[in-house]
C-alpha positions as CSV (number, residue, x, y, z in Angstrom):
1,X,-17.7,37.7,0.4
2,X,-20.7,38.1,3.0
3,X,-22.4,34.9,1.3
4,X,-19.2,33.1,1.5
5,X,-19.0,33.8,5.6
6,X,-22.3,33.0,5.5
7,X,-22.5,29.4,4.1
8,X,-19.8,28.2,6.3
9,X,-21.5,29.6,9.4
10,X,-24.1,27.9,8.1
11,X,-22.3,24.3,7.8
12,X,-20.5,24.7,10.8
13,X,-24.0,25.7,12.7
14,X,-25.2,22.6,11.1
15,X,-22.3,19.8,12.3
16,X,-22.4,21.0,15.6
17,X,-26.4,20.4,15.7
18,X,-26.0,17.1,14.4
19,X,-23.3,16.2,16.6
20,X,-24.5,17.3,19.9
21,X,-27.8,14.7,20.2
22,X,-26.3,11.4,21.1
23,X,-26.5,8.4,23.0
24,X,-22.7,6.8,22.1
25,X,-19.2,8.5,22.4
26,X,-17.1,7.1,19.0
27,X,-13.5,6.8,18.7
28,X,-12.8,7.7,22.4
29,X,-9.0,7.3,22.6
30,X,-8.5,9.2,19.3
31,X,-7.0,11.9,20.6
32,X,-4.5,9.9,22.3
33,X,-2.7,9.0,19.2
34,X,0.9,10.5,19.3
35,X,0.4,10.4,15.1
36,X,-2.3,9.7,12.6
37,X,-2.7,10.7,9.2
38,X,-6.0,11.5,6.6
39,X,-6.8,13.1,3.7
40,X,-8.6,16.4,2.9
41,X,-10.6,17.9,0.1
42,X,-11.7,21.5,-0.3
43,X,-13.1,24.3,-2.2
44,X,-11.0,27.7,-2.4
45,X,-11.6,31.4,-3.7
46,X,-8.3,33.1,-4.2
47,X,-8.3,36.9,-3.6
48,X,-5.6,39.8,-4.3
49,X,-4.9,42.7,-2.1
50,X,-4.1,45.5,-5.1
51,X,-2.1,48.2,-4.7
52,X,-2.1,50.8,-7.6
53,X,-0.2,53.6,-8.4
54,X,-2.2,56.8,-9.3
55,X,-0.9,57.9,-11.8
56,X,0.7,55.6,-13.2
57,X,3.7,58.2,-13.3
58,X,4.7,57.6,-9.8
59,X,5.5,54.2,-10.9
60,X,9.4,53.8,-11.3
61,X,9.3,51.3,-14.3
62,X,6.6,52.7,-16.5
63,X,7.5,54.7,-19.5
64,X,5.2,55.5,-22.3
65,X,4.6,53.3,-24.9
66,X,2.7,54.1,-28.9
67,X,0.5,51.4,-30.2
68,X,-1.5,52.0,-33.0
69,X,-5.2,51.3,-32.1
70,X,-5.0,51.6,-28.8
71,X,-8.7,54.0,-27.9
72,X,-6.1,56.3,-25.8
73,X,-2.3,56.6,-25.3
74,X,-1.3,56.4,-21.4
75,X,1.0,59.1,-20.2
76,X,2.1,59.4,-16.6
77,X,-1.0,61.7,-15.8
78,X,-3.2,59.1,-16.3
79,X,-4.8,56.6,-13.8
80,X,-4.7,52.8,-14.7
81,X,-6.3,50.8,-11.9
82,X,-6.6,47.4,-11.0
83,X,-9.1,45.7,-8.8
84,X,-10.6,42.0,-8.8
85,X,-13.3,41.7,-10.3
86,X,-15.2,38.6,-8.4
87,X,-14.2,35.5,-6.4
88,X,-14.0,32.1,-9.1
89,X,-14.5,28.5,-6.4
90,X,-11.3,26.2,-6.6
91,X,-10.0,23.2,-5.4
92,X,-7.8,21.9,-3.0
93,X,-6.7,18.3,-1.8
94,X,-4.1,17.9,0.1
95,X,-3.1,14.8,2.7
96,X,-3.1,15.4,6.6
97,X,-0.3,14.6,8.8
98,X,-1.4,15.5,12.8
99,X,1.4,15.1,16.1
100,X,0.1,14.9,19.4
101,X,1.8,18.0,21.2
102,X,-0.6,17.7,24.4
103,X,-4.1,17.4,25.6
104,X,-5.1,20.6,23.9
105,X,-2.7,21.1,21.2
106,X,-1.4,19.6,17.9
107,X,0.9,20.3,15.1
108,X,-0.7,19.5,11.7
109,X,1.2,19.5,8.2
110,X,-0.9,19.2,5.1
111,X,0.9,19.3,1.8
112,X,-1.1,19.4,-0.8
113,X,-2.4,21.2,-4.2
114,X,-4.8,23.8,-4.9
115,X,-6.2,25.2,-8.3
116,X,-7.6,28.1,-9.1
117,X,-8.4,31.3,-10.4
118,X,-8.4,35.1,-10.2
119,X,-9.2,38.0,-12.5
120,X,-8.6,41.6,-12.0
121,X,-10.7,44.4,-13.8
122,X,-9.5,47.4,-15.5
123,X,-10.7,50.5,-16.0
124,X,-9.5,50.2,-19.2
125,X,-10.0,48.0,-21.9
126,X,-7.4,45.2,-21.6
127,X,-5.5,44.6,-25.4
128,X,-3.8,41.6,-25.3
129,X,-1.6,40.8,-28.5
130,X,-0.9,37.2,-27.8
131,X,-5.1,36.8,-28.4
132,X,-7.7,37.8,-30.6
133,X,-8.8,40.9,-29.6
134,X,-12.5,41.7,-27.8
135,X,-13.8,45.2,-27.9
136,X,-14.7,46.7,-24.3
137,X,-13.0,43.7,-22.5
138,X,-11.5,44.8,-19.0
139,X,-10.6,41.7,-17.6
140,X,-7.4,40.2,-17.4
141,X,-7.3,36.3,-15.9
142,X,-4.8,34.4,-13.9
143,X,-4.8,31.2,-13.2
144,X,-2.9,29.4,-10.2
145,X,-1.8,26.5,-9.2
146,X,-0.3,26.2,-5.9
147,X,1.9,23.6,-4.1
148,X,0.7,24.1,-0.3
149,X,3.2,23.4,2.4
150,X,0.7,24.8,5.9
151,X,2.4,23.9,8.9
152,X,-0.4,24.5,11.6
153,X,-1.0,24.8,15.5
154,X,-4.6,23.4,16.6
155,X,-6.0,24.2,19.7
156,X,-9.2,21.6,20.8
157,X,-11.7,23.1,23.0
158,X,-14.0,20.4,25.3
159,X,-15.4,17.5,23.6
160,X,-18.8,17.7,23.7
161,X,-20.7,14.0,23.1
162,X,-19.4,12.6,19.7
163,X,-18.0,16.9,18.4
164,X,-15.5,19.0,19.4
165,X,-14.4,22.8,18.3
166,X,-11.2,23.9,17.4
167,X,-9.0,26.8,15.9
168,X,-6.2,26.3,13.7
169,X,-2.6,28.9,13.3
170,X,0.3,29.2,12.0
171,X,1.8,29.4,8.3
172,X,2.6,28.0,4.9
173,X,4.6,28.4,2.1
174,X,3.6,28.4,-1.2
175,X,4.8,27.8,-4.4
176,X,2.7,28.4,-7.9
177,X,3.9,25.7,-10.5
178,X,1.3,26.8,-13.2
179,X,2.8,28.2,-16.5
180,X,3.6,31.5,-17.4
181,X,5.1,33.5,-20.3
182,X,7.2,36.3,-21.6
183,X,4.2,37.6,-23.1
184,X,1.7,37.3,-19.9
185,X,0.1,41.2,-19.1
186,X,0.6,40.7,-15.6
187,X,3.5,37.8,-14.0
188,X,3.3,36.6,-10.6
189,X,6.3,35.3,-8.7
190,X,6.5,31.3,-8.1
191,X,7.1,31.4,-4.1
192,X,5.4,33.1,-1.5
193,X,5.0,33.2,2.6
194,X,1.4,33.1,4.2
195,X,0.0,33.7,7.7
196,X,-3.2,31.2,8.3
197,X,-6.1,31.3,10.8
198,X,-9.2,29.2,11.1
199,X,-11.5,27.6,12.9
200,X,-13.9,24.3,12.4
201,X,-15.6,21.1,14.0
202,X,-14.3,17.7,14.6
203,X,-17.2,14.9,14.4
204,X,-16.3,11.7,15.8
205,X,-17.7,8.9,13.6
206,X,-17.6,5.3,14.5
207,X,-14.9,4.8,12.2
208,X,-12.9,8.0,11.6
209,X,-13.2,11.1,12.6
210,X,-15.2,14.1,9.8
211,X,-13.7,17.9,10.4
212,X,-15.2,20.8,8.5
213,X,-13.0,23.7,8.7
214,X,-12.6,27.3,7.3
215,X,-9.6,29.0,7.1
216,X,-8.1,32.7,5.5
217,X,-4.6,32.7,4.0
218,X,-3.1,36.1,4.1
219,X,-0.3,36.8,2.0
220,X,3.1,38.3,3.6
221,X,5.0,38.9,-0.2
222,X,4.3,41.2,-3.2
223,X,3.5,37.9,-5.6
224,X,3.5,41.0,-8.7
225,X,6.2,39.9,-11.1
226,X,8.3,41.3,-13.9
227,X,6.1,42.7,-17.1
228,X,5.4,41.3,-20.2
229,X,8.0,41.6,-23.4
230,X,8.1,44.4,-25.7
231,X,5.8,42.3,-27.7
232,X,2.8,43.5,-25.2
233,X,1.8,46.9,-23.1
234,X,3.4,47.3,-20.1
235,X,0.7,49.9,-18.3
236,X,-1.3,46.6,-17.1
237,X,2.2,45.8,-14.8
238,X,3.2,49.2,-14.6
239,X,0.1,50.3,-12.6
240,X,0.4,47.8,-9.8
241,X,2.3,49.0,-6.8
242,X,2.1,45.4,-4.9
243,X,-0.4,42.3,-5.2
244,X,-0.6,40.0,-2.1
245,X,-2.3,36.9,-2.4
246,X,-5.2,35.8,-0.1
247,X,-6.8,32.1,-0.3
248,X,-10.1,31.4,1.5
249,X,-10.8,28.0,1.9
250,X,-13.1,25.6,2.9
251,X,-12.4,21.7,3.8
252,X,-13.4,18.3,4.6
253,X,-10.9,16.8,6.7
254,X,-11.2,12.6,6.7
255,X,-8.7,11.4,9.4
């Protein structure tokens, strides 16, 4: 996470040094526009905040189940926890519709698409039925992909020469449209609510205007969804009090 923070204070360090040493203001009267529209194109890292309940006793669905091979039967002394193991990069595009609201302020809506991925770790070996079987394998994956709906406040600070700073807030709803099954270890709900915050750096280019921008995603719902069928263990579900889903993402704005 640390490096993460530190590339895009790196970038953003970067565009603002370019931008500050020159002779011509570009694109003067952009801001003036009551609406314009772009495109934007981004990496992402999505995240979980994991909740577990220890044991897995205090957790109101879980009731023991006896598979043959399993290295240990789980009863409701035991602890089953989840945690994610490791950020995976993503992608995101997504188009960018801006209004005027003032001198200092506009409302931006960017619909787009993100993909990506994110694995939570075990301590215990994950057995999945519905594939072949690896020994000492404690990673479960899930993949994602989201339709983004962000409606966003942006606050301009001073242009300075051909670049200007901003902050970005608001919300978006989200809904994941990748597949899922019955048989999945761990289900996450389709819909969810997010609270967004971020920051970046408009460019002014003789043409259109370049933004880099990084923005955090917090989840507001539990995205944890029903367990799998009797087909598959239910202790991988059982364990998790709540999963909220966090996005961290990084974009090119072209506008």
């Amino acid at each position: 996470m640390k490096r993460i923070f530190g590339v895009i204070l790196l970038l953003l360090l970067f565009v603002r040094g370019v931008a500050q040493p020159v002779k011509q203001n570009h694109l003067t009267t952009f801001d003036d526009k009551l609406l314009h529209f772009g495109f934007s194109l981004g990496i992402n890292a999505l995240d979980f905040s994991v909740r577990n309940y220890l044991p897995i006793g205090e957790s109101p669905g879980f009731f023991p189940q006896n598979w043959a091979g399993d290295p240990k039967q789980i009863n409701i002394y035991d602890t089953v926890r989840a945690d994610v193991g490791g950020l995976i990069p993503g992608f995101t595009v997504s188009m960018v519709s801006n209004l005027r609201l003032g001198r200092d302020f506009d409302l931006r809506f960017l619909p787009g698409l993100s993909f990506g991925e994110r694995k939570l770790t075990y301590n215990i070996p994950v057995l999945d039925n519905s594939r072949d079987y690896v020994n000492n394998e404690y990673d479960y994956s899930l993949k994602s992909t989201f339709l983004d709906f962000p409606l966003l406040i942006k606050y301009k600070a001073i242009r300075i020469n051909n670049g200007r700073p901003y902050v970005v807030f608001g919300g978006a709803y989200r809904v994941d449209i990748s597949k899922s099954a019955s048989q999945d270890l761990v289900g996450l709900k389709r819909g969810g609510f997010y609270a967004e915050l971020g920051g970046g750096w408009d460019s002014y280019l003789p043409f259109f205007r370049f933004s880099l921008e990084a923005k955090v995603s917090l989840g507001l719902n539990n995205q944890l969804g029903a367990g799998p069928d009797n087909t598959q263990r239910h202790y991988y579900t059982d364990a998790i009090r709540s999963l909220r889903s966090n996005i961290f993402t990084l974009s090119v704005h072209f506008e």
